[in-house]
C-alpha positions in Angstrom: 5.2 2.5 -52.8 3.5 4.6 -50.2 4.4 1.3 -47.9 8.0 1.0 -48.7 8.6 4.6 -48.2 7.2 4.7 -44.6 9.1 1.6 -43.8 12.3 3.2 -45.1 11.3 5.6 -43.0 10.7 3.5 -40.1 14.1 1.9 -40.2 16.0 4.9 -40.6 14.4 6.3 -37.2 15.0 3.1 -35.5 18.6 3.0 -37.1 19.0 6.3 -35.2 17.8 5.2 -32.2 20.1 1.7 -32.0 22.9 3.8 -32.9 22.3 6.2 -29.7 21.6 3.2 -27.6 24.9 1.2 -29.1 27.3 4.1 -28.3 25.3 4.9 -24.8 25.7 1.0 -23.7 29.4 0.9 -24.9 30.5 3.6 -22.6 28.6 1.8 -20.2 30.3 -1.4 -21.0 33.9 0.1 -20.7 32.7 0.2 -16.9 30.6 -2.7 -16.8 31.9 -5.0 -19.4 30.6 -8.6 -21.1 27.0 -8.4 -19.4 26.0 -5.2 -21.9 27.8 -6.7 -24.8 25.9 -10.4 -24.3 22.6 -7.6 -24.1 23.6 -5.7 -27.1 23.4 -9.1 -29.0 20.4 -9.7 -27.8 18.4 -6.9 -28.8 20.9 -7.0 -32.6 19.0 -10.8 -32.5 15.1 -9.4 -32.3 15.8 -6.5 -34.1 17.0 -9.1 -36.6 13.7 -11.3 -36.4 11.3 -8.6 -36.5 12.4 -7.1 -40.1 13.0 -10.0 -41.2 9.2 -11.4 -40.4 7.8 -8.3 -41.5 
């Protein structure tokens, strides 16, 4: 329980965090455009991989 509640946790604080760097890199990408978006993917990918291996 303890477990589950500080992963919750966890993902809720890195939610945060993707959600500031999302809207940081899509200004950026309205300047600079398909490079961030192909980068964005990337990091949606391991994001991805990691909870789901953990």
């Amino acid at each position: 329980m303890i477990k589950m509640s500080c992963i919750e946790f966890l993902c809720m604080d890195v939610l945060q965090m993707m959600l500031q760097l999302l809207f940081f890199r899509f200004m950026i990408s309205r300047q600079q455009n398909c490079q961030h978006v192909e980068q964005i993917q990337g990091v949606r990918m391991s994001i991805v991989i990691i909870f789901g291996s953990s």
